[in-house]
Phi, psi and omega in degrees: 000133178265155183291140187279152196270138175283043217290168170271158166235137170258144193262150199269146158331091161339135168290355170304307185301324171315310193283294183357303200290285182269050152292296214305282182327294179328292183318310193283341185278303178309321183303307156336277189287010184225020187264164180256126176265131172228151200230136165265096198212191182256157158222122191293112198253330149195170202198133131222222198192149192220123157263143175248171180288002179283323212139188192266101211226144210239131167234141153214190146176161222216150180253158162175172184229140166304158160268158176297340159312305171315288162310329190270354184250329175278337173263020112299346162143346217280144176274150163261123132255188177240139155240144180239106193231152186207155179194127186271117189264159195238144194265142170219156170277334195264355175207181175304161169319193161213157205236121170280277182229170144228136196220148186243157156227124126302158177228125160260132165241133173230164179224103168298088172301350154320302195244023178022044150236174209249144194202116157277159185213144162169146180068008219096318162261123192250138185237137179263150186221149180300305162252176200293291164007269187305318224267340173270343148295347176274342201247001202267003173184226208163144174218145182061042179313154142287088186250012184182135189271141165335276187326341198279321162285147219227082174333318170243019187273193198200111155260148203206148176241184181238111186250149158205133158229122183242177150277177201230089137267049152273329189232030140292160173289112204347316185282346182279294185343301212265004169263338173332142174232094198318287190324346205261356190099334194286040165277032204273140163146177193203132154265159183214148142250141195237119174297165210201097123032148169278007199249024184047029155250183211268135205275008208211094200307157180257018187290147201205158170266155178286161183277167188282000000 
């Protein structure tokens, strides 16, 4: 003779437990979303632009931390450099834009085991720093660029610039290239396209998030 089979009703779930849970969800969720998020990249922290009877001329300037990949390869020898590239665009309705001038800056950070200090190189000239600090701070902007000559502009045109600043690991050393890890940080950088005034200042504030 078989056993008779027993089933269970499983029981349901009060609306106490319910209402419960999802408080419980809500919170982890609100929590989730006030948590601080950090990204590596650069931030454009300010910009603007002046014309003058010379041209066109740009400060800007940026926050970031080196990553530790980075830093552990420069005090081996390795040099960083940064670039800074901006190209003044010109609006045309009836064809493509037109790129009125363009200009680059660069930067070397090095680390001199002689005099155990840190030496920017740019432009020519080079400056030594006691520390990371400093030495990254002569490189994080700029004031008064020449980025367009007076001729280059266009008194009745609708301008705009194409802004970037990075690390250059293109010029890092080959063998460094093909082991590179977007995780390791070495993404440092941040693009902007910016609108420019009819008098060629910047129609737009430049506070900016960094790129991924």
């Amino acid at each position: 003779m078989s056993s008779p089979v027993i089933l269970h009703r499983r029981a349901s779930r009060p609306a106490s437990f319910w209402r419960l849970w999802l408080t419980w969800a809500l919170a982890c969720l609100l929590a989730a979303s006030t948590m601080p998020v950090r990204a590596d990249g650069v931030e454009l922290s300010a910009m603007s632009t002046i014309r003058s009877d010379e041209g066109l001329e740009l400060s800007f300037s940026t926050r970031f931390e080196l990553p530790r990949a980075a830093e552990d390869a420069l005090m081996k020898g390795v040099s960083l450099y940064f670039v800074a590239e901006v190209s003044v665009q010109r609006k045309r309705w009836y064809w493509r834009d037109a790129r009125a001038s363009k200009a680059s800056r660069s930067w070397r950070l090095y680390w001199y085991a002689l005099t155990r200090q840190y030496r920017v190189s740019s432009g020519g000239l080079t400056q030594s720093f006691n520390n990371l600090p400093e030495a990254l701070a002569s490189l994080r902007g700029v004031s008064g660029w020449r980025i367009a000559e007076a001729r280059e502009l266009d008194e009745d045109g609708s301008h705009y610039l194409e802004f970037s600043y990075r690390l250059d690991t293109s010029q890092l050393p080959k063998p460094m290239q093909i082991g590179l890890s977007i995780g390791q940080g070495w993404n440092l950088g941040v693009e902007r396209n910016l609108g420019l005034n009819p008098d060629f200042s910047l129609r737009t504030a430049a506070a900016s998030a960094p790129t991924p």
